[in-house]
FIPATI-715902 format. One line per field, with one value per atom (N, C-alpha, C, O, CB): residue in one letter; chain; x, y, z. Coordinates in nm, 2 decimals. Glycine has a CB too. Layout:
residu: (A, ...)
chaine: (A, ...)
px: (X, ...)
py: (Y, ...)
pz: (Z, ...)
//
This chain:
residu: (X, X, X, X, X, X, X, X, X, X, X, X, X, X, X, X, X, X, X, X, X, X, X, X, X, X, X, X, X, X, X, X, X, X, X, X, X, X, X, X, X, X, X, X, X, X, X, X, X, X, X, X, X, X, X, X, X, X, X, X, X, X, X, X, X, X, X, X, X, X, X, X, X, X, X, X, X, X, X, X, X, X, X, X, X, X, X, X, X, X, X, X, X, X, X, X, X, X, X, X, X, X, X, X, X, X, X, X, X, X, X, X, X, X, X, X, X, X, X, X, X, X, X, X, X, X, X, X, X, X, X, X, X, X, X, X, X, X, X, X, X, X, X, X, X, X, X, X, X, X, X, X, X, X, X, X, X, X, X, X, X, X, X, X, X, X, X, X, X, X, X, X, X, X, X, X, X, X, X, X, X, X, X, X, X, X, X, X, X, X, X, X, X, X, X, X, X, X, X, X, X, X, X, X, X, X, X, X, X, X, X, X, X, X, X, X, X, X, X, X, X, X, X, X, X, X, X, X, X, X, X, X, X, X, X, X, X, X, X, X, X, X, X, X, X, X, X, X, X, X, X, X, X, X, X, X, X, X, X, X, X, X, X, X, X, X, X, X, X, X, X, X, X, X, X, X, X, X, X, X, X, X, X, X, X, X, X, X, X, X, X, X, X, X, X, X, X, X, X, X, X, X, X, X, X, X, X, X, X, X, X, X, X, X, X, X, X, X, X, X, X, X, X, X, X, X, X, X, X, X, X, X, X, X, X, X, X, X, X, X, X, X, X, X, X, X, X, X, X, X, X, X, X, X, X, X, X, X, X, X, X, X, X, X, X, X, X, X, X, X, X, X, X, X, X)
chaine: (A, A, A, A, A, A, A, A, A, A, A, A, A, A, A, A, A, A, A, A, A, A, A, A, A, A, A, A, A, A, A, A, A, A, A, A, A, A, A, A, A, A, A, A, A, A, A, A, A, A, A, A, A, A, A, A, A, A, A, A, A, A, A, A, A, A, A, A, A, A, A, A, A, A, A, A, A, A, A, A, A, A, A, A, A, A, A, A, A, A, A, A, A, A, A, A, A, A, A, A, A, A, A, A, A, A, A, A, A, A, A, A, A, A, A, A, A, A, A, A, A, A, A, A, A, A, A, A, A, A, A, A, A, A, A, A, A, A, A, A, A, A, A, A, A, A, A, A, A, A, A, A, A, A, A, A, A, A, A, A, A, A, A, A, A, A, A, A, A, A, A, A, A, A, A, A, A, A, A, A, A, A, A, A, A, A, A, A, A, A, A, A, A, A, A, A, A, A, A, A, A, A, A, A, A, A, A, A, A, A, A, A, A, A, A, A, A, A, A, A, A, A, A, A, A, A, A, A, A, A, A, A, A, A, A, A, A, A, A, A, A, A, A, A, A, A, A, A, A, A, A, A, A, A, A, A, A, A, A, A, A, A, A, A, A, A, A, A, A, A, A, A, A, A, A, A, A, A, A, A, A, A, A, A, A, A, A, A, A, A, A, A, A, A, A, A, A, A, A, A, A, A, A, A, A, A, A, A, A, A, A, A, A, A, A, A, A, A, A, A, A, A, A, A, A, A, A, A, A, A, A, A, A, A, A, A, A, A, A, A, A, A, A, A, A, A, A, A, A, A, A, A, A, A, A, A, A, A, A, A, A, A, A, A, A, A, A, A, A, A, A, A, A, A, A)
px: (6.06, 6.01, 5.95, 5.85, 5.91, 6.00, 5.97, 5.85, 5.90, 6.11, 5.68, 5.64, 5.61, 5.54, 5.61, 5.71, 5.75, 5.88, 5.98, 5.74, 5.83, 5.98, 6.00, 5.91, 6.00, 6.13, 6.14, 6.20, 6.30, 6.23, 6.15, 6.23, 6.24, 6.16, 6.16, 6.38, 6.42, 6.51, 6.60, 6.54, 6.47, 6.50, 6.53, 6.52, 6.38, 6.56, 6.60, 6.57, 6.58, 6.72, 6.51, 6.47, 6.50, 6.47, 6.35, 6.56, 6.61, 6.50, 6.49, 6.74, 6.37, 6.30, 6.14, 6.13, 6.32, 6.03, 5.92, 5.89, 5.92, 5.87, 5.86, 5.86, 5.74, 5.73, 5.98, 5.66, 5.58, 5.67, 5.77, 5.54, 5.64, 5.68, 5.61, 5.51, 5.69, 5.66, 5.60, 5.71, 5.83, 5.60, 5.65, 5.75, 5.62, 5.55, 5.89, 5.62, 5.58, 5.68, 5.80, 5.52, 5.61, 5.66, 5.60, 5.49, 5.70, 5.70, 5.67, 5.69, 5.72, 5.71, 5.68, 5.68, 5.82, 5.85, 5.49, 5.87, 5.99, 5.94, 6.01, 6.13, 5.78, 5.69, 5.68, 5.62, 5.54, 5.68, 5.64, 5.54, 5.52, 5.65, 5.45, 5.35, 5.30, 5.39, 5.35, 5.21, 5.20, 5.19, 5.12, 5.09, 5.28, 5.23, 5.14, 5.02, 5.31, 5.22, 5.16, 5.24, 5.34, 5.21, 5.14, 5.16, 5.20, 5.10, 5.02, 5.29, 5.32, 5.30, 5.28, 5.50, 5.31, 5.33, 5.33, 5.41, 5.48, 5.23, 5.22, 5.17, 5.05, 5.12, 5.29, 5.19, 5.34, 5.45, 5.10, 5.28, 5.39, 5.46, 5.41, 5.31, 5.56, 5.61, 5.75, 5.82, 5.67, 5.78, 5.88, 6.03, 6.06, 5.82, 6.09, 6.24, 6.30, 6.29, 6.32, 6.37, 6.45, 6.46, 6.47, 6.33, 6.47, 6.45, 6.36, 6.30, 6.53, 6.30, 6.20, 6.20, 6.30, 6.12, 6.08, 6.07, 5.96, 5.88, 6.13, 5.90, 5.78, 5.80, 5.90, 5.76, 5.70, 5.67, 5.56, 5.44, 5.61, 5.64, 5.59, 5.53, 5.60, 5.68, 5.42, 5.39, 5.44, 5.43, 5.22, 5.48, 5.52, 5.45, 5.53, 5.66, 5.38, 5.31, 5.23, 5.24, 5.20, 5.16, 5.04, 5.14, 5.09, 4.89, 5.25, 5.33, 5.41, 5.49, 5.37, 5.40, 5.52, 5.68, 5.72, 5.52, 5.75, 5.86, 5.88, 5.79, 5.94, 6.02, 6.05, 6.09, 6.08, 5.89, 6.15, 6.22, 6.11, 6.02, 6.28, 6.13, 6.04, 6.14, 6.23, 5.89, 6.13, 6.18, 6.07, 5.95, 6.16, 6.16, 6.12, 6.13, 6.23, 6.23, 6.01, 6.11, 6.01, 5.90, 6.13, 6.15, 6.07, 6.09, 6.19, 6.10, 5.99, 6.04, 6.03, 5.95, 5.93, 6.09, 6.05, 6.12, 6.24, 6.21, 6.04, 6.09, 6.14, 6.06, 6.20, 6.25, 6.31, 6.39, 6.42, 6.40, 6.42, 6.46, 6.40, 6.28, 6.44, 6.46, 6.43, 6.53, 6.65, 6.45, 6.44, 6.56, 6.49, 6.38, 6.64, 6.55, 6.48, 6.59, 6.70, 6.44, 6.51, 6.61, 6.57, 6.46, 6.66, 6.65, 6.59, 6.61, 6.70, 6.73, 6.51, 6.51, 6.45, 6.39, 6.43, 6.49, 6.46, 6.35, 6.40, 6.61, 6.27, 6.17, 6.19, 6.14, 6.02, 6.27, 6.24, 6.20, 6.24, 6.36, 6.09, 5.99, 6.03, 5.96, 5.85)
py: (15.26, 15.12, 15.09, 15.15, 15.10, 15.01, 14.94, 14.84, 14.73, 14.86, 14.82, 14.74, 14.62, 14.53, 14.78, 14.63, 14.47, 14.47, 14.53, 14.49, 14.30, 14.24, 14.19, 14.14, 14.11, 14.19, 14.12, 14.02, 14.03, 14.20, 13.89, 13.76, 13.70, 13.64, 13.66, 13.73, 13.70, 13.54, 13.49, 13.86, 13.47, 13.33, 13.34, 13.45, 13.23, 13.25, 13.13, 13.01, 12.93, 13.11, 13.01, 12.85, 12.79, 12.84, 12.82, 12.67, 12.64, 12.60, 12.64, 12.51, 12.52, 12.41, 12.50, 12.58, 12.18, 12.45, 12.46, 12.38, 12.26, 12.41, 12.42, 12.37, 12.41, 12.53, 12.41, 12.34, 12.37, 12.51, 12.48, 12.20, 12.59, 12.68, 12.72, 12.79, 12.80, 12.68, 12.68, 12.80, 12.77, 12.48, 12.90, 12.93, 13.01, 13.10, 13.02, 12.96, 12.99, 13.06, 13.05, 12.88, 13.11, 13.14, 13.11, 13.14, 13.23, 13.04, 13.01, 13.10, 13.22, 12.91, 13.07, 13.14, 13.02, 12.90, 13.14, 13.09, 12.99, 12.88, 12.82, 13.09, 12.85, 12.71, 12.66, 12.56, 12.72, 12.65, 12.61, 12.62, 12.55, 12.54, 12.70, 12.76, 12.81, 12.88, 12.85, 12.80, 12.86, 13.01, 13.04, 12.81, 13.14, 13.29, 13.28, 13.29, 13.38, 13.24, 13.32, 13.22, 13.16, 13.51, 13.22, 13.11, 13.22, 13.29, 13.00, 13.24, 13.37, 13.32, 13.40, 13.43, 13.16, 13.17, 13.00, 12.92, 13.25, 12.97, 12.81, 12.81, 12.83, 12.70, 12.79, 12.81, 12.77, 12.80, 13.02, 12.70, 12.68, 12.79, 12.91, 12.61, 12.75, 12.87, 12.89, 12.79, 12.89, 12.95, 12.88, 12.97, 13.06, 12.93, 12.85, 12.95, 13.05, 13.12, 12.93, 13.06, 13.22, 13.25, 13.19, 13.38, 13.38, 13.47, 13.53, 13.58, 13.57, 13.53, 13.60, 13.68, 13.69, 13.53, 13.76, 13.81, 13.83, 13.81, 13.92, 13.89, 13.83, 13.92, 13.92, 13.66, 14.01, 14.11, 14.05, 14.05, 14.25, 14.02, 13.99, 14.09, 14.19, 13.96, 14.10, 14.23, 14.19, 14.07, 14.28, 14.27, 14.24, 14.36, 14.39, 14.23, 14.40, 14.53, 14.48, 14.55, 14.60, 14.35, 14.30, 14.22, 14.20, 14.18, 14.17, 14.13, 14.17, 14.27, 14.09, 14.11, 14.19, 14.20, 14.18, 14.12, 14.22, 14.21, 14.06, 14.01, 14.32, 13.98, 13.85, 13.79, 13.84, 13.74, 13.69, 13.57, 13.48, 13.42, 13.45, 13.48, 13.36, 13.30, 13.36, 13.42, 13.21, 13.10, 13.13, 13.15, 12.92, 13.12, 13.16, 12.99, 12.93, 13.29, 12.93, 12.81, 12.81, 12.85, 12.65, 12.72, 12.76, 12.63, 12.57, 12.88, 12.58, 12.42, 12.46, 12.55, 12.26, 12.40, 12.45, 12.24, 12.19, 12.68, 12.20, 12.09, 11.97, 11.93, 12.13, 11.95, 11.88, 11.98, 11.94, 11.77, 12.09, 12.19, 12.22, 12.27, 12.27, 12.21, 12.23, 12.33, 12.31, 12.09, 12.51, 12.56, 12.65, 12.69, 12.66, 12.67, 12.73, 12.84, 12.81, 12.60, 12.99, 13.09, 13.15, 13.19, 13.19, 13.16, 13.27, 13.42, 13.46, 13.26, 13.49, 13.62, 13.67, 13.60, 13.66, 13.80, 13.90, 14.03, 14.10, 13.98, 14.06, 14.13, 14.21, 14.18, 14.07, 14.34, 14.43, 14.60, 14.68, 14.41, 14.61, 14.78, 14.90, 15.00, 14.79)
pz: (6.67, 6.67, 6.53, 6.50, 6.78, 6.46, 6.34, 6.37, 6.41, 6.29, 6.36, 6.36, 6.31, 6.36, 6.36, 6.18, 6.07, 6.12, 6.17, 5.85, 6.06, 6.06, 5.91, 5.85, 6.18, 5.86, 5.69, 5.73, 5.79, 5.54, 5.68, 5.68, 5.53, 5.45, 5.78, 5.54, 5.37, 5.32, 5.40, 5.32, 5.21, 5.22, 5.09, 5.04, 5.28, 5.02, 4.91, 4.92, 5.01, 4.90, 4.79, 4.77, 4.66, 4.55, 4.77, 4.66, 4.48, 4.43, 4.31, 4.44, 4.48, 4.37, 4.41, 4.50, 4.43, 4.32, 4.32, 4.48, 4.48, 4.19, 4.57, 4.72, 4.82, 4.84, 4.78, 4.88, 4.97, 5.09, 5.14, 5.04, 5.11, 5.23, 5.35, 5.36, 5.18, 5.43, 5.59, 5.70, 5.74, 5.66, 5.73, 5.81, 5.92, 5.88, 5.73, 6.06, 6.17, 6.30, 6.29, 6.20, 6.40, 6.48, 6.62, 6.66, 6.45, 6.69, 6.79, 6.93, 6.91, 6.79, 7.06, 7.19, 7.26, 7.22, 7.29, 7.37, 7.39, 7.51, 7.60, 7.46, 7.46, 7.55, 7.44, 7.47, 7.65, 7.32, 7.24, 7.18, 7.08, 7.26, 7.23, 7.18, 7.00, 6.97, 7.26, 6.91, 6.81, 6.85, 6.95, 6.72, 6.79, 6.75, 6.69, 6.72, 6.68, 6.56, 6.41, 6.34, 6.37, 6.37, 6.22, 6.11, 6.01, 5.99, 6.05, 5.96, 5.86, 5.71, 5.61, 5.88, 5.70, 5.57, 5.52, 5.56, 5.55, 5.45, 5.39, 5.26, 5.23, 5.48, 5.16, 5.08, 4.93, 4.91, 5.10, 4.87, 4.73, 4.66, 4.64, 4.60, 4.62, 4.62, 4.47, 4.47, 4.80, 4.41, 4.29, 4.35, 4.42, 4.07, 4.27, 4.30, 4.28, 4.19, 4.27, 4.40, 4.38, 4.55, 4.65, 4.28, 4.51, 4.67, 4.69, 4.59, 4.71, 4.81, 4.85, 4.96, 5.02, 4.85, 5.01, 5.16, 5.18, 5.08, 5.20, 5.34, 5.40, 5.51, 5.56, 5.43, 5.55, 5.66, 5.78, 5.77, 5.59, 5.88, 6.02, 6.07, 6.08, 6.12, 6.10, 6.16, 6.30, 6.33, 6.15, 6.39, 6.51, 6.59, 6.69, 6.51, 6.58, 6.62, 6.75, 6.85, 6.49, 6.75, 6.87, 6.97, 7.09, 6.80, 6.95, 7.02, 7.13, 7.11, 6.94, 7.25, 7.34, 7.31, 7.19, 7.49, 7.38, 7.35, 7.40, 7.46, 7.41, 7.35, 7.46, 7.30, 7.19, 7.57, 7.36, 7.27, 7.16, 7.20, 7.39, 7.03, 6.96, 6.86, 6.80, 6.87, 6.84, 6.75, 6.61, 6.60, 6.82, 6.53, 6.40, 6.33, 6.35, 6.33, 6.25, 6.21, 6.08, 6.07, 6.32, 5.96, 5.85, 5.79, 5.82, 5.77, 5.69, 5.64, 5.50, 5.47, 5.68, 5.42, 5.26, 5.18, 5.20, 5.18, 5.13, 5.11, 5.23, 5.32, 5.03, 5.21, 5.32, 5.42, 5.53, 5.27, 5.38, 5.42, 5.56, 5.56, 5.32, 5.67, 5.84, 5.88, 5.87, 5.94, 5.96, 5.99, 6.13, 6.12, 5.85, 6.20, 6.32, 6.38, 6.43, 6.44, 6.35, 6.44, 6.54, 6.54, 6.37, 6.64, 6.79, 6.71, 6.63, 6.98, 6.76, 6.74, 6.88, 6.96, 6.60, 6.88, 7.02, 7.00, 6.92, 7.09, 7.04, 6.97, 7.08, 7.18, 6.92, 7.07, 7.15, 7.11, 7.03, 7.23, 7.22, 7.19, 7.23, 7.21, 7.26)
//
């Protein structure tokens, strides 16, 4: 069992970055990440260690940029 998770992205412009995760009620997890950010690629370690196993939506906004993924967290 790996307790991180890497969530790796691209961004072209100097851009606000928001990427949270939610529960499949819609609930807030964890706010992983808000914060300006310059271009390129990047990545970001979830700890997933306090979390059960189960379904969360990952969703991330960067600019106008809207993207939301299911992931499966299993222990």
């Amino acid at each position: 069992f790996n307790p991180t998770a890497t969530i790796s992205y691209s961004i072209p412009s100097f851009v606000h970055v928001m990427i949270a995760v939610y529960d499949l009620r819609g609930r807030l997890v964890d706010n992983i990440i808000s914060k300006f950010q310059s271009p390129g690629y990047h990545s970001i370690s979830w700890n997933v260690s306090i979390y059960p196993s189960g379904v969360y939506l990952i969703n991330m906004k960067a600019g106008k940029f809207r993207e939301t993924h299911k992931v499966l967290l299993i222990k």
